[in-house]
C-alpha positions as CSV (number, residue, x, y, z in Angstrom):
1,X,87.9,-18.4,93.7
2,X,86.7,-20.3,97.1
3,X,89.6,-20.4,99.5
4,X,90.0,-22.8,102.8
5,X,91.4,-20.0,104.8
6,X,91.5,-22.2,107.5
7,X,93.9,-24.5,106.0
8,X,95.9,-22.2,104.4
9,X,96.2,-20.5,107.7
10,X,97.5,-24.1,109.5
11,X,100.2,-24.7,106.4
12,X,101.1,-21.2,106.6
13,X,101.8,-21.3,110.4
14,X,103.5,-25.1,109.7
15,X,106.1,-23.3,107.1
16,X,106.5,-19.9,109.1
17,X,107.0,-21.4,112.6
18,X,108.9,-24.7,111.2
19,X,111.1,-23.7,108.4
20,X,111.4,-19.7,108.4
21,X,111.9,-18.8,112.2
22,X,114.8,-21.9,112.4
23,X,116.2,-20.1,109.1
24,X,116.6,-16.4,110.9
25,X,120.0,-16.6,112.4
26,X,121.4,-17.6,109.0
27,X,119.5,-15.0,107.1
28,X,120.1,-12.1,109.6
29,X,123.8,-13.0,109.3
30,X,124.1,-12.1,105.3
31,X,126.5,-13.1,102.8
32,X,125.8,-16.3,100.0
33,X,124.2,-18.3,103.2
34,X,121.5,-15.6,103.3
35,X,121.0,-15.7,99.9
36,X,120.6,-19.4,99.5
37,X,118.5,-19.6,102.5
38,X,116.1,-17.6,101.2
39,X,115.8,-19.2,97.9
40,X,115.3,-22.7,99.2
41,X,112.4,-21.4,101.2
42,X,111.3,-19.5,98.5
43,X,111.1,-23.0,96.6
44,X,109.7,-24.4,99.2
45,X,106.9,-22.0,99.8
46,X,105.8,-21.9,95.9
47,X,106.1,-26.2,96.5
48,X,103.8,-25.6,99.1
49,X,101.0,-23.7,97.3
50,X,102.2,-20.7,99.7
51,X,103.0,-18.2,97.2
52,X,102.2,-14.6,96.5
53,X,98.6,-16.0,97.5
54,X,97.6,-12.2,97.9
55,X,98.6,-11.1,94.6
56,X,95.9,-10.9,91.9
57,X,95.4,-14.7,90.1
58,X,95.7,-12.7,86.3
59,X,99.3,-12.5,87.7
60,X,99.6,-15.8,89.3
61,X,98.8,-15.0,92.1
62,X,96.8,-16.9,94.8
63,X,93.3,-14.0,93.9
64,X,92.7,-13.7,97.9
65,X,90.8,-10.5,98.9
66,X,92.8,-7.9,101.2
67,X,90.5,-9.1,104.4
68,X,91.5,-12.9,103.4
69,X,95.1,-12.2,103.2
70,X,95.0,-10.3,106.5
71,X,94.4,-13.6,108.0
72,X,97.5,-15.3,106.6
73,X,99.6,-11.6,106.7
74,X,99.5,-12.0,110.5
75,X,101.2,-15.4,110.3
76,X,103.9,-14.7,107.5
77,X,104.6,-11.6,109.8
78,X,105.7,-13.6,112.8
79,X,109.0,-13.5,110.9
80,X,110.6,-10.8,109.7
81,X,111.7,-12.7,107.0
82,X,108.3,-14.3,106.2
83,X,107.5,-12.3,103.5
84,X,110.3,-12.9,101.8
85,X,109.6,-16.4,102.0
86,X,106.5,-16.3,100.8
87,X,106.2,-13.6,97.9
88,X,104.1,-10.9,99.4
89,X,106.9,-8.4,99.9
90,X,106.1,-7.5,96.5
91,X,102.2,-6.8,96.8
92,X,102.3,-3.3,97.6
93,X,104.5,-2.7,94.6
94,X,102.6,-5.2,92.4
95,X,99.3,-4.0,92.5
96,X,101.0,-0.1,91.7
97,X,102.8,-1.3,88.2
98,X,99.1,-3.9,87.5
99,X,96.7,-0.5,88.0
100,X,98.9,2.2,86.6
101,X,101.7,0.3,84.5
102,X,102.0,0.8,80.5
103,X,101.5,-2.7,78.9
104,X,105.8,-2.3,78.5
105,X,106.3,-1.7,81.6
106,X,103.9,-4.6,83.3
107,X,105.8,-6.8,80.6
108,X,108.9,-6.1,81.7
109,X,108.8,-6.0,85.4
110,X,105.6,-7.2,86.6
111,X,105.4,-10.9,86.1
112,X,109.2,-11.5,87.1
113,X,108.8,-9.2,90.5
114,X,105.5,-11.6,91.4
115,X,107.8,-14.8,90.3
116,X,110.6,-12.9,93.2
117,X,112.9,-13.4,90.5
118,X,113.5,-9.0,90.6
119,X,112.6,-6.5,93.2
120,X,111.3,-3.4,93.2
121,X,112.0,0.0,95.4
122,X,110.4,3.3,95.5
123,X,111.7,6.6,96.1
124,X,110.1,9.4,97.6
125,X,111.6,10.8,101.2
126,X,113.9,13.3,101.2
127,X,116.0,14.4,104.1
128,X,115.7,18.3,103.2
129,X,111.9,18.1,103.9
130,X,109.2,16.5,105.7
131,X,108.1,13.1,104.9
132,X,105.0,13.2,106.3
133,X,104.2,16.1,103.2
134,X,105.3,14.5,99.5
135,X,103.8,18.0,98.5
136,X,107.0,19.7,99.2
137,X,109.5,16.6,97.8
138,X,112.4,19.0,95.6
139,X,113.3,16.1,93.0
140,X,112.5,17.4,89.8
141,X,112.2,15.2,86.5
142,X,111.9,17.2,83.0
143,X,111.3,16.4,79.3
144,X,114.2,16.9,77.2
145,X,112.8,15.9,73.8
146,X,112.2,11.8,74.3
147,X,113.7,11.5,77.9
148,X,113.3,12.3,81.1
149,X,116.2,13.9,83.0
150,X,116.1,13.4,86.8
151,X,117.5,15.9,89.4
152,X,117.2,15.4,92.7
153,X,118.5,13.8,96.4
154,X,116.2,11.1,97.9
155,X,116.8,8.8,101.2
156,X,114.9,5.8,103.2
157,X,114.7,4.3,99.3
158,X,113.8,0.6,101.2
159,X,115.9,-2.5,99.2
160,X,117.3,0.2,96.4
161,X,120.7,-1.7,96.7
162,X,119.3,-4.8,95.5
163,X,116.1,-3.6,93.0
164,X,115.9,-4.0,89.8
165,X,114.4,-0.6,89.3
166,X,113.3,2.2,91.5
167,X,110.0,4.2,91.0
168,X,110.8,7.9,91.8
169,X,108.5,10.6,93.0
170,X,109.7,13.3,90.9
171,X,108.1,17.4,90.3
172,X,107.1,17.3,86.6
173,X,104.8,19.8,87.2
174,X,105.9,22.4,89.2
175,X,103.5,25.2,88.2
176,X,100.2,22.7,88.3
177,X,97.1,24.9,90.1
178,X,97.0,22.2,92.3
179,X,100.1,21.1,94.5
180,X,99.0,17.3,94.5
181,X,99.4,17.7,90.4
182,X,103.4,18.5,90.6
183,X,104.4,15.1,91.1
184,X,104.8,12.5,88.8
185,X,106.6,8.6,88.9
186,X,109.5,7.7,86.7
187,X,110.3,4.0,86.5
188,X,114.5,4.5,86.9
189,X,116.3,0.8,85.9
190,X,119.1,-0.3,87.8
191,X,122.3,1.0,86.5
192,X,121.0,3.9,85.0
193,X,124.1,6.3,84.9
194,X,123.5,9.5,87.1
195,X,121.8,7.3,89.7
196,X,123.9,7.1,92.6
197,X,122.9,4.8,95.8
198,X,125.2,7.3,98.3
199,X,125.0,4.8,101.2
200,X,122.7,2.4,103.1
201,X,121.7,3.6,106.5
202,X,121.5,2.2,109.5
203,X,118.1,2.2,111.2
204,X,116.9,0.4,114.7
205,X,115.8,-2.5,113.4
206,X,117.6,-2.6,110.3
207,X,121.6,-2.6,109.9
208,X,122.2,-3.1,106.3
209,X,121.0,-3.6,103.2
210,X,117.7,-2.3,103.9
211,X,117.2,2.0,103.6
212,X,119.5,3.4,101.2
213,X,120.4,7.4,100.7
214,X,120.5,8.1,96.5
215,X,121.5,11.0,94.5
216,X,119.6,11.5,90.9
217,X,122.2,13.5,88.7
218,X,121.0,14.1,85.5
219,X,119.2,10.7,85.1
220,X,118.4,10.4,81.5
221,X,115.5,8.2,81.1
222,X,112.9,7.4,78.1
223,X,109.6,9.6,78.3
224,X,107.3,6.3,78.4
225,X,109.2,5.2,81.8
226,X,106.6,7.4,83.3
227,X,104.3,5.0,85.8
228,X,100.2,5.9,84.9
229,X,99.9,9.9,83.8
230,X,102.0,12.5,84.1
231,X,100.9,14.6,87.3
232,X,99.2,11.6,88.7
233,X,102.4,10.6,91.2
234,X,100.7,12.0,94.2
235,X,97.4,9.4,93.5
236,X,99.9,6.7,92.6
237,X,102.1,7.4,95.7
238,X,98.7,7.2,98.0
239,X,97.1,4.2,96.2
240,X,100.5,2.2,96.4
241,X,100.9,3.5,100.3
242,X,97.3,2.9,101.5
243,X,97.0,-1.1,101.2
244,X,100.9,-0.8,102.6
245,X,99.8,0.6,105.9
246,X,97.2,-2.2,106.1
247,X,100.2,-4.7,105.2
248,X,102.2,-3.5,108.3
249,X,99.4,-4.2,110.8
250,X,98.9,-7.0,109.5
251,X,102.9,-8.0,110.0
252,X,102.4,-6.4,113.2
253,X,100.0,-8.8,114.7
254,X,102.5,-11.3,113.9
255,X,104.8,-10.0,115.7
256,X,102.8,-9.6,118.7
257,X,101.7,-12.8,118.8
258,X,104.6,-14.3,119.0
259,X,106.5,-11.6,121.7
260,X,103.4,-12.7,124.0
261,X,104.1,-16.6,123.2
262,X,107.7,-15.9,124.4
263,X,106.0,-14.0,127.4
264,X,103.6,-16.8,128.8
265,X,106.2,-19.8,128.0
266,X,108.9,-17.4,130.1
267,X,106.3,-16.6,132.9
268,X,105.2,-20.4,132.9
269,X,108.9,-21.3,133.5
270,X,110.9,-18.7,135.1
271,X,110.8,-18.8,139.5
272,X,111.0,-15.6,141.4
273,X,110.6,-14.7,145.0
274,X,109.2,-17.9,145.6
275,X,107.0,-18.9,142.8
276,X,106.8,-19.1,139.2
277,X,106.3,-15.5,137.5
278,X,103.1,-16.4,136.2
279,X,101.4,-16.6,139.5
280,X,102.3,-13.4,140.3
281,X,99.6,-10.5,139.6
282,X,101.5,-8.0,137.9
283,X,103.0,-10.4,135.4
284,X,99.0,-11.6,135.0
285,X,98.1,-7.4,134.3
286,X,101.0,-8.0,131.4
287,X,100.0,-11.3,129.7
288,X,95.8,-10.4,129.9
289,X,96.4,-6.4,128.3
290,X,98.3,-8.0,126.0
291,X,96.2,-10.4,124.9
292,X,93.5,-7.7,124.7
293,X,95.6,-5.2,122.8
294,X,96.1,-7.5,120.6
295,X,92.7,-8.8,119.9
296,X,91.9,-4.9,119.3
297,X,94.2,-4.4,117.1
298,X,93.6,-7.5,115.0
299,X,90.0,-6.8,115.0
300,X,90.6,-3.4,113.5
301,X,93.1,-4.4,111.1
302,X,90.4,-7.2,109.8
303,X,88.4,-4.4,109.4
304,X,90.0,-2.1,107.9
305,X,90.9,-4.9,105.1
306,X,87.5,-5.9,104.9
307,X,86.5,-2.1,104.5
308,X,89.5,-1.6,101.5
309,X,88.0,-4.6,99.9
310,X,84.5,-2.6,100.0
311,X,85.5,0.9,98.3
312,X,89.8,0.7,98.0
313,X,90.0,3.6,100.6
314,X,89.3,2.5,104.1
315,X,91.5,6.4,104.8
316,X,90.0,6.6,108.5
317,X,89.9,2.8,109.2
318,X,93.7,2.8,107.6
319,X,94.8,5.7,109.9
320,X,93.3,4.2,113.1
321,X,95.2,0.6,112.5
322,X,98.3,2.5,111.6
323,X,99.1,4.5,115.2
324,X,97.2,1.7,117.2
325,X,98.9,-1.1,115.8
326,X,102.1,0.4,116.2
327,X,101.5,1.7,119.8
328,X,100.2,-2.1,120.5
329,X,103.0,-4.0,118.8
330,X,105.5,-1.6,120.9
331,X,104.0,-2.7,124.5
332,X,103.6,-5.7,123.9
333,X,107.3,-6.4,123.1
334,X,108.2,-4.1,125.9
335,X,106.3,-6.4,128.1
336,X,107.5,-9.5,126.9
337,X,111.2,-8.1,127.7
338,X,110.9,-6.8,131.1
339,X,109.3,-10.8,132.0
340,X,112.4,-11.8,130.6
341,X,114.6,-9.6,132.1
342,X,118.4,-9.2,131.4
343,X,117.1,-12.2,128.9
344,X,114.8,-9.9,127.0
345,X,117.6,-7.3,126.0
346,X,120.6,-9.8,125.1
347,X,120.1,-11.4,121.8
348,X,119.5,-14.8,123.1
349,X,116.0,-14.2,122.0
350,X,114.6,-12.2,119.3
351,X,112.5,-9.7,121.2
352,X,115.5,-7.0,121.2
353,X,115.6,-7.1,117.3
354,X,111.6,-6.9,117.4
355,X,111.9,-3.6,120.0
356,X,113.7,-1.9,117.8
357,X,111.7,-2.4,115.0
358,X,108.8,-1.7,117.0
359,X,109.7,1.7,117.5
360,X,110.5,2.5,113.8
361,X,106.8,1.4,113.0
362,X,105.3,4.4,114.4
363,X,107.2,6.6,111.7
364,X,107.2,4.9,108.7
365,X,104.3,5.4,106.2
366,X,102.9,7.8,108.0
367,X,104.4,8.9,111.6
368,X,101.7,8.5,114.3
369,X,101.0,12.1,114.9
370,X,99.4,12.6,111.2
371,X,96.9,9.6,111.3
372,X,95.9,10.4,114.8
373,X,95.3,13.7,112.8
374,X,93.1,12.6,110.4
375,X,91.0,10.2,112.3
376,X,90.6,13.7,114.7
377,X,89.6,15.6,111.7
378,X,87.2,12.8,110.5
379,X,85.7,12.4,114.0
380,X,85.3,16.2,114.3
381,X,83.2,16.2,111.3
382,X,81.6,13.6,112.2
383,X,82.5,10.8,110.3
384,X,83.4,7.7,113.0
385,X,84.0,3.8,112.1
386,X,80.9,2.5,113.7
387,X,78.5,4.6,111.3
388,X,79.4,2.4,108.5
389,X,77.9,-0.5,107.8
C-alpha cells in the first residue's frame, strides 16, 4: 500500500492539535463526560480515515510500516490522550494476539480490540521481585486436567480495570533447563472468578484508572487460553515489549514538541528585567538544546523503526531510543517550566502533568540503567549503530 505520509501527517496534526488537546480537561476529569468524549473522537478519527493506521490492513488496519507510523506516532503523542483517539493504543497488544494467537483466540478478541470496541492488559511485574528480570516473576499457572489454574500476585497491570481480558506472565515450566523456558501467557477474561484487581495505584503521571495491583487465586482457566506455545512467554513478552519501547519514543517526541512550543510562545511573550525572555541568552541556550535534543532523539527513534521494519529486533537501536528519549523528553519539559516560572508548575498549563510523566518514562519497559547496559555490552563487543547499513 502507497501512503501520503505527508498528508496523513497535516490531518493528523489538524485532529490532534484541534479536537484532542481542546478535549483534555474533560477527559482528564473522568466520569460519563470522559467516556463520551472519547468515543466522539473516536468517531471522528475513524470518519477521518485516522484510524489504527499502524495496525496490520488484514485486520483493518491502515498496513503502515513501524518507520511510517513513527512519523504520525510523534503527532498522536502530543496528547496524552491521542492514542486513544486514534486506535493505536492497541498496537502493541495487537500485533502479540495476530503472531502468536490461536485462530479462537484472534476470533474472539482481536478484531473487536482493533475496532476499540474491547481493551486489552497484560500482566507481568510483580512487586516481590525485580521488573527489570521476568526470569524471577513467582506467578505460577498449572494444568489440572483441561484448565489452567493461576496462582500468583501481580502489580503495574496498565488499564486491568477496564480490559476485557488480561494476558498473564505465568511459570508453567518451572524446572525448564533454560530459565527463559519457565514462563508461559494465559489469556485470563474479565470476571474470571479468583481474579482479583486489589487496587489501582497512584503513579506521577497517572491518578487513576490507569496501574492496577491483582491477586490470581486459583484462576481456573481452559488449557487452549494459552497465548502461542507453552514455555514461549518470555519470547512473547519481548516481541510484544520491543515495538512498545519504539511506541513510547515515538509518544515522546510528541511531547517534546509541544513543551518547546509552550517554551518559545512563553519566551516570545513574557518581559523580564527589561526585555522579552527570548532576548535573553540563557533562555536562547534553553530553546536551541532543545531543539537539538529533540532532533536527536527523533532521528534515532526513525531509526530504530526503520531498522525493526528491516529484521523485527532493532535490540541496540531500541535500547539507545529508550534511555535517550526519556532523558530528552525529561529536559525538555524541565526547561519549558522554569521559562514559565510559577506558571510552569500550577496547572494552568499542561507541562506539570507532562513532568511527572516524564519522569515515570525512564522506568517503565525497561528502567534506564538496563538499556544503557546493553547498548554498553554491545559496544564493548563491538557491535555500534553506525556499522549497519
Amino acid at each position: 500500500m502507497t501512503h501520503d505520509i505527508e498528508v496523513l501527517r497535516g490531518k493528523t496534526r489538524e485532529f490532534i492539535d484541534h479536537r484532542v488537546i481542546p478535549a483534555e480537561a474533560t477527559i482528564e476529569a473522568g466520569g460519563a463526560a470522559a467516556f463520551e468524549a472519547v468515543e466522539a473522537l473516536k468517531k471522528e478519527a475513524k470518519a477521518a480515515g485516522l484510524w489504527a493506521l499502524g495496525h496490520p490492513t488484514h485486520l483493518g488496519g491502515g498496513g503502515l510500516s513501524l518507520y511510517e507510523f513513527a512519523l504520525l506516532n510523534e503527532i498522536i503523542g502530543r496528547s496524552e490522550y491521542g492514542q486513544q483517539a486514534v486506535g493505536s493504543i492497541t498496537m502493541q497488544d495487537a500485533i502479540m494476539l495476530d503472531r502468536h494467537g490461536t485462530e479462537q483466540q484472534r476470533r474472539q478478541w482481536l478484531q473487536p480490540m482493533v475496532d476499540g470496541a474491547i481493551y486489552p492488559s497484560v500482566s507481568m511485574t510483580e512487586p516481590e521481585v525485580a521488573g527489570s528480570d521476568p526470569t524471577r516473576i513467582r506467578t505460577t499457572a498449572r494444568l489440572d486436567g483441561e484448565h489452567w489454574i493461576v496462582n500468583g500476585h501481580k502489580w503495574f497491570t496498565t488499564g486491568a480495570s477496564g480490559a476485557a481480558f488480561t494476558t498473564v506472565f505465568a511459570v508453567t515450566d518451572p524446572d525448564a533447563t533454560s530459565p527463559h523456558r519457565r514462563i508461559s501467557a494465559i489469556v485470563v477474561p474479565k470476571g474470571t472468578p479468583g481474579m482479583e484487581i486489589v487496587r489501582v495505584i497512584k503513579t506521577m503521571g497517572s491518578d487513576s484508572g490507569d496501574h492496577c495491583e491483582m491477586r490470581f487465586t486459583d484462576v481456573r482457566v481452559p488449557a487452549d487460553h494459552v497465548l502461542g506455545t507453552r514455555g514461549a512467554g518470555f519470547t512473547i513478552f519481548q516481541d510484544r515489549v520491543g515495538p512498545g519501547r519504539i511506541f513510547h519514543a515515538m509518544r515522546w517526541l510528541g511531547q517534546a514538541q509541544r513543551a518547546l512550543e509552550l517554551m518559545v510562545e512563553r519566551a516570545k511573550t513574557r518581559e523580564a528585567h527589561g526585555s522579552l525572555l527570548a532576548d535573553k541568552g540563557e533562555i536562547r541556550r534553553y530553546i536551541a538544546e532543545s531543539v537539538a535534543e529533540i532532533q536527536a532523539s527523533r532521528l534515532l527513534t526513525l531509526d530504530a523503526a526503520r531498522r525493526y521494519d528491516q529484521d523485527g529486533r532493532a535490540s541496540l537501536e531500541i535500547s539507545l531510543i529508550k534511555f535517550y528519549g526519556a532523558r530528552m523528553l525529561h529536559n525538555v519539559i524541565d526547561r519549558a517550566i522554569q521559562v514559565h516560572g510559577a506558571l510552569g508548575v500550577s496547572e494552568d498549563t499542561p507541562l506539570e502533568n507532562m513532568y511527572r510523566h516524564a519522569r515515570y518514562a525512564r522506568i517503565y519497559d525497561g528502567p534506564d540503567e538496563v538499556h544503557r547496559m546493553v547498548v554498553a555490552r554491545k559496544a564493548l563487543a563491538g557491535e555500534t549503530p553506525w556499522d549497519k547499513p
